[in-house]
C-alpha positions in Angstrom: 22.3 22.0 4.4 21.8 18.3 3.5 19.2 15.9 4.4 18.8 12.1 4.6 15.6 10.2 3.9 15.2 6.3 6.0 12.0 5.2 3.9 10.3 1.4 5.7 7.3 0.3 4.6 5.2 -0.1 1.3 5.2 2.3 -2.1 3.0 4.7 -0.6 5.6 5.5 2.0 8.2 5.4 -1.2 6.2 8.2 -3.2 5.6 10.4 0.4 9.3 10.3 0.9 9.5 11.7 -2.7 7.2 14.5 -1.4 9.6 15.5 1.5 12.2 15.4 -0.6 10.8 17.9 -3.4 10.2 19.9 -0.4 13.7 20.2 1.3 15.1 20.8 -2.2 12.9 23.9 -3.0 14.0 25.6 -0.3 17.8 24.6 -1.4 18.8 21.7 0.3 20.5 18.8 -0.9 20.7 14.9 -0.4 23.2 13.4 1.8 25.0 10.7 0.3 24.9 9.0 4.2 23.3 9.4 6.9 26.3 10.6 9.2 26.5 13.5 6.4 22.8 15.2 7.3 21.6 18.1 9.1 18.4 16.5 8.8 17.2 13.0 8.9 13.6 11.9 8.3 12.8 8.8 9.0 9.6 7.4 7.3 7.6 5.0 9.2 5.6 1.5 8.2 3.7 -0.3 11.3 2.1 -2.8 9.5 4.0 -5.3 11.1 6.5 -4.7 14.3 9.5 -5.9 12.0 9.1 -2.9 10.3 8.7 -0.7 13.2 11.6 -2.2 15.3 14.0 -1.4 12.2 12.5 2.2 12.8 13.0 1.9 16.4 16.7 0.9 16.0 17.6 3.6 13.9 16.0 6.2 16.1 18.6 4.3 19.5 21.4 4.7 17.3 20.8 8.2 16.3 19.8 9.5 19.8 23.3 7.5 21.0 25.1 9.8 18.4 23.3 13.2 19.6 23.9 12.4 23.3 27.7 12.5 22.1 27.5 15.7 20.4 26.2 14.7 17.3 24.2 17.9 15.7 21.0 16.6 13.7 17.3 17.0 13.4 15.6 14.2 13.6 12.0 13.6 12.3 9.8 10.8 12.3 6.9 11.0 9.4 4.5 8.1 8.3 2.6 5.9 9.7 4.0 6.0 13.7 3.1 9.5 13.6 -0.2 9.2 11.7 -1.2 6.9 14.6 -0.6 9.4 17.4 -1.7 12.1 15.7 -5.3 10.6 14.9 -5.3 9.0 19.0 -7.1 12.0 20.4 -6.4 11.0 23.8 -2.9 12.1 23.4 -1.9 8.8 24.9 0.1 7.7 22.2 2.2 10.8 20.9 2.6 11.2 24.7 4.1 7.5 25.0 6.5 8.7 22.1 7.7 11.8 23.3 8.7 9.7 26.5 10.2 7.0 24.6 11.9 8.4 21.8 13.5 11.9 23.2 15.7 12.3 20.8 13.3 12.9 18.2 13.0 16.7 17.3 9.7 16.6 15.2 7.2 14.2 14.8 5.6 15.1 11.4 2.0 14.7 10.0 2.5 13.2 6.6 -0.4 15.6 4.9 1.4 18.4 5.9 3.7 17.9 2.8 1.6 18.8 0.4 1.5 18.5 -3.3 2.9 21.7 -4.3 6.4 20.5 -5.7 6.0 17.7 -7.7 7.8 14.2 -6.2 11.6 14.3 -6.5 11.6 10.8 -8.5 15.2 9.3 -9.1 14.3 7.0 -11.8 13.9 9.1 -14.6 11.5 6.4 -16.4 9.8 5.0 -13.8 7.3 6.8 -11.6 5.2 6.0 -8.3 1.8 8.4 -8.6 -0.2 8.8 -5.5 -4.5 8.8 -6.2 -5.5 8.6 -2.7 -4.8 8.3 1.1 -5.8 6.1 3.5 -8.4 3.2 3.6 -12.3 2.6 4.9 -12.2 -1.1 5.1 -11.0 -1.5 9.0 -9.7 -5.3 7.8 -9.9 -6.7 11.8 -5.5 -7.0 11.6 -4.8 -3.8 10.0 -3.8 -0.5 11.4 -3.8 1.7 8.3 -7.0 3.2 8.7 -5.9 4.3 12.1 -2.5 5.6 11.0 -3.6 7.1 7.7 -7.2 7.6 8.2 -9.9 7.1 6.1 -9.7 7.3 2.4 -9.2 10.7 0.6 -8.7 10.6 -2.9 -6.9 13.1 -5.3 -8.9 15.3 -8.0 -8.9 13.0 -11.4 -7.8 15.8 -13.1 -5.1 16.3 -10.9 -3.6 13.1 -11.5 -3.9 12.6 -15.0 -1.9 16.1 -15.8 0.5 15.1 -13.3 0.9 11.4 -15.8 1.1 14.1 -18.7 3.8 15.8 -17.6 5.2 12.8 -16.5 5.1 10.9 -19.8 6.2 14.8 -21.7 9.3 14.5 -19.2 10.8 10.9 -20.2 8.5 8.4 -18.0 7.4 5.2 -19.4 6.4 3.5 -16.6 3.8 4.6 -14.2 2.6 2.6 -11.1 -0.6 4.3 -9.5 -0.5 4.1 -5.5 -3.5 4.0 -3.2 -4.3 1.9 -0.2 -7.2 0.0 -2.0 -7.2 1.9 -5.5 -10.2 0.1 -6.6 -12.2 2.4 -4.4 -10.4 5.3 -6.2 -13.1 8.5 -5.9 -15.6 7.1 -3.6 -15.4 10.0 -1.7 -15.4 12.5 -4.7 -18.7 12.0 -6.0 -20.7 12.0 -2.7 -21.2 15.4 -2.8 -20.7 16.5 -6.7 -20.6 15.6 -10.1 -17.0 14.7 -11.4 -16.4 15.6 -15.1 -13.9 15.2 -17.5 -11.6 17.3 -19.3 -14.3 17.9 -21.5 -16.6 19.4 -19.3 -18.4 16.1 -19.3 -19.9 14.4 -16.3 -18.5 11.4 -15.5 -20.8 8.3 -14.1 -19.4 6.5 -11.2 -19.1 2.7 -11.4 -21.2 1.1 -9.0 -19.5 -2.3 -7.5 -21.9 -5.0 -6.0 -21.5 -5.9 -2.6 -22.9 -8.1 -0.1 -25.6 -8.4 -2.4 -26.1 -4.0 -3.4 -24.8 -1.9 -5.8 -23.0 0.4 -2.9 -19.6 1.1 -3.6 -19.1 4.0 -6.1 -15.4 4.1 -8.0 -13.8 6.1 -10.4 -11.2 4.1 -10.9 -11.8 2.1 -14.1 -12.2 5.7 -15.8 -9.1 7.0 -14.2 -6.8 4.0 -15.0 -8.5 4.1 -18.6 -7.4 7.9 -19.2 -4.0 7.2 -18.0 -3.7 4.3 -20.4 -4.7 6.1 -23.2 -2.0 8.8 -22.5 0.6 8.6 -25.7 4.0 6.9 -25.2 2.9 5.1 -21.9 4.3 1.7 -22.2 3.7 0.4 -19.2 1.1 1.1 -15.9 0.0 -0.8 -13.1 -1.5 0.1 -9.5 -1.5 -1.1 -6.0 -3.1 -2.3 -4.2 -6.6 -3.4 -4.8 -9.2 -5.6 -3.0 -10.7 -8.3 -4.3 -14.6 -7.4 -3.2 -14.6 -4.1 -5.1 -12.8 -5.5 -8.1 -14.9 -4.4 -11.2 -16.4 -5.8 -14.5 -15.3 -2.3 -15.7 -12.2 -2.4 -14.6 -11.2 -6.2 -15.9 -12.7 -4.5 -19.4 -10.3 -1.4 -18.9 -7.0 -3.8 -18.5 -8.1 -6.2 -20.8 -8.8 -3.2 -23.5 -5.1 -1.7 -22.9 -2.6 -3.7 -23.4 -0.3 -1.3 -21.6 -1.6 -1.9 -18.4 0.7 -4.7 -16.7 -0.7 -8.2 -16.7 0.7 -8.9 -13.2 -1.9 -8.2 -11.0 -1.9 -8.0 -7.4 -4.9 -9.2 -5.7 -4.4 -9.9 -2.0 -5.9 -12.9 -0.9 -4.8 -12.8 2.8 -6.0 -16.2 3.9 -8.2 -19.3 1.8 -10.5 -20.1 4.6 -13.7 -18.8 4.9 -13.9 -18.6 8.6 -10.4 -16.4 9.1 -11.4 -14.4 5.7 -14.5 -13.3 8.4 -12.6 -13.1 11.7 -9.9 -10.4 9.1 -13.3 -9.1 8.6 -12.1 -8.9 4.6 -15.8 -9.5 2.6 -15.6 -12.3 0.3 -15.4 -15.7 0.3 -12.3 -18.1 -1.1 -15.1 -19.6 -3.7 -15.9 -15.7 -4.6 -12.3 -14.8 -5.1 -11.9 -18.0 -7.3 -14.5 -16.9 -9.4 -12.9 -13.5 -9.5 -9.7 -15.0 -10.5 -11.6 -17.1 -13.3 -13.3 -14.3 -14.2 -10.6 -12.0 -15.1 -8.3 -14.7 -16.6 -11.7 -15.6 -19.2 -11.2 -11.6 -20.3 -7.9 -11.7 -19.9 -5.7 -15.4 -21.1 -2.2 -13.8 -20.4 -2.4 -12.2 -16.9 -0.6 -13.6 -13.9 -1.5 -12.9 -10.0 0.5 -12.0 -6.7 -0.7 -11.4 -3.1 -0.7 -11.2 -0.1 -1.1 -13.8 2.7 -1.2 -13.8 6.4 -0.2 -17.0 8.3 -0.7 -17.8 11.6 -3.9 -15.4 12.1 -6.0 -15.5 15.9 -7.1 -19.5 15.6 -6.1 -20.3 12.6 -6.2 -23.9 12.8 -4.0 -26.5 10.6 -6.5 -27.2 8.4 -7.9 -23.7 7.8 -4.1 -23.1 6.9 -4.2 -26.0 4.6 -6.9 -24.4 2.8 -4.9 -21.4 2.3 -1.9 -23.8 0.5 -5.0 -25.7 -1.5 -6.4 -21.8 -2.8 -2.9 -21.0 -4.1 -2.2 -24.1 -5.3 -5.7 -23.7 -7.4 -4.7 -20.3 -8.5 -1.2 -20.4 -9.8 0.6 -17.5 -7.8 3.2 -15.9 -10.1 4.4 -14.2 -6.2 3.3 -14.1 -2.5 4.0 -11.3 0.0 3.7 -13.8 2.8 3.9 -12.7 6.6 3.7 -14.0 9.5 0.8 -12.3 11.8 2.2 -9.0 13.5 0.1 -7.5 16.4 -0.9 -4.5 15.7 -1.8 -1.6 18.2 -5.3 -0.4 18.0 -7.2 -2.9 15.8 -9.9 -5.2 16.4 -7.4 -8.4 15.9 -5.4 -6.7 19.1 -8.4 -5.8 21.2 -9.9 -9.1 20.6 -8.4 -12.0 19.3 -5.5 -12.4 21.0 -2.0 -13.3 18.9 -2.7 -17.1 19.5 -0.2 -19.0 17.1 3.1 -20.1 18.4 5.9 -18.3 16.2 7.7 -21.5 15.2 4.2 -23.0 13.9 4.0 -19.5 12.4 7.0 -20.0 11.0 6.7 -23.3 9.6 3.1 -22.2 7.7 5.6 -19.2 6.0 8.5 -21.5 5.2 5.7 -24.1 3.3 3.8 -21.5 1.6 7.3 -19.7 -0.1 8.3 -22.9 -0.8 4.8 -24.0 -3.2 4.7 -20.5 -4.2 7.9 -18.4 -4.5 10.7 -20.9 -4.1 9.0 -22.6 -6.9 8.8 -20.3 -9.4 12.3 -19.2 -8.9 12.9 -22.5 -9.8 11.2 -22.5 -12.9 12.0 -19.4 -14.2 8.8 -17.6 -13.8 8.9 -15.5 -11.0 8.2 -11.9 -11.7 10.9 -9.3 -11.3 8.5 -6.9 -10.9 6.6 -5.9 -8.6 
């Protein structure tokens, strides 16, 4: 029996789909070299923007065309898609799917592949490493937290053996995944002490926001373990927010040099009155200082994002903003995208998608030309990610 992974979306979707397919080969299955060739095809949804889920959509029209000629094959849809209409617990949702998408034989809750088989990786020297799930920060455009839910993160301990074994096996390179990483073990030491390896207790680091020392990480002990781990040559993590950012963690990358100097900071817009409407805490004069901050500690590191264009009322010149904060920065690389609509979130229920698309696009086309364009140009745009 053979089976045929369709991965959209981000890294976190990547690693899952490494999950499902660990699982499918311990019970003695194999990979399909197409997708005509399966028994079983999974398809592994992203909705963070509708591109994403119409290329889903479109796969699942073609499939169900082949099974209603005679075509034998499971499908199953996984990710986010289902995560949504799992977590809608007026059964709305699912119920919409199940109408709309027939031929679909299972629609499958991610967590339900568990960690028991570690990730079938196909890079032998590179490897994606999952520390938590889902997100608490309800950004106003996002629909993660409603498709993932909110953040659960893995045992520390858990983690770094998985990194030893990892680096024991061949790997070099490891990229830790999360949804917002810096928050990595928020939820861990609500209700107990964390320790070590040694037995020892480990002390949270206590971020300062909105003016309080509230948002308790693990992360800059987690990432600094990892780094330490022999014959790693190379680690980095996404993604991480720019309000719980760390003097810890700047001290933990600036102390290892094996720790990437590409970070990725999302910056999403550089206007102060759309950075509140996202409902993402910190201003573009706070994420400067951030930025300063971390290059002071840290002379050789380089910075990508993300950016949103064409947000609910953003106006010309609060897009203009946006181009005079990256111009001030330096991007190395921009995940630009034009604002999706998304289902369920406050931006949908609210705001309204306001923008015209070709003033949309326009803001994209300027903003990849100063930042990406450019440095493709010049010979210093990053090749990884």
């Amino acid at each position: 029996m053979k089976y045929y992974l369709s991965v959209f979306g981000c890294a976190a979707n990547t690693a899952e789909s490494e999950r499902i397919a660990a699982s499918y080969v311990s019970r003695g299955w194999s990979a399909a070299d197409t997708i005509a060739d399966a028994d079983d095809v999974i398809i592994v949804t992203c909705m963070i923007r509708q591109s994403a889920e119409d290329r889903a959509t479109g796969l699942l029209r073609n499939l169900g065309i082949e099974k209603a000629a005679g075509r034998k094959v499971k499908i199953i849809v996984t990710g986010c898609m289902t995560g949504l209409a799992i977590r809608d617990t007026s059964g709305k949702i699912m119920a919409g799917y199940i109408k709309k998408y027939p031929m679909v034989d299972e629609f499958l809750a991610i967590e339900e592949v568990g960690f028991t088989n570690a990730q079938l990786r196909s890079d032998p020297k590179h490897a994606l490493v999952l520390i938590s799930n889902g997100c608490n920060n309800f950004c106003s455009y996002c629909v993660v937290p409603f498709a993932r839910g909110l953040e659960v993160s893995r045992p520390m301990e858990e983690i770094i053996k998985e990194c030893e074994d990892l680096v024991r096996d061949g790997v070099t390179s490891i990229t830790l995944v999360g949804q917002n990483v810096n928050s990595y073990g928020s939820d861990l030491v609500k209700n107990k002490k964390v320790k070590d390896k040694n037995g020892k207790v480990i002390d949270p680091v206590f971020v300062k926001h909105l003016g309080k020392m509230r948002i308790p990480t693990l992360f800059p002990h987690l990432l600094s373990a990892i780094a330490a781990i022999s014959a790693t040559t190379s680690i980095d993590f996404i993604s991480s927010n720019p309000w719980d950012f760390s003097d810890e963690l700047i001290g933990v990358i600036a102390k290892h040099k094996n720790i990437k100097r590409l970070i990725h900071l999302p910056v999403q817009s550089g206007d102060g009155t759309v950075l509140k409407r996202m409902n993402r805490w910190y201003t573009p004069a706070g994420y400067l200082r951030l930025v300063g901050k971390i290059r002071k500690q840290i002379p050789d590191v380089q910075f990508s994002t993300d950016i949103i264009v064409g947000f609910p009322g953003e106006t010309v010149k609060q897009f203009e903003n946006t181009v005079t904060l990256c111009q001030t920065v330096g991007f190395a690389k921009a995940y630009i995208s034009i604002y999706s609509d998304r289902p369920s979130t406050f931006a949908h229920n609210k705001l309204g998608d306001t923008i015209p698309y070709a003033e949309k696009k326009r803001r994209w086309e300027k903003l990849d030309e100063i930042i990406n364009k450019t440095n493709i140009r010049k010979g210093t745009y990053p090749l990884y990610e």
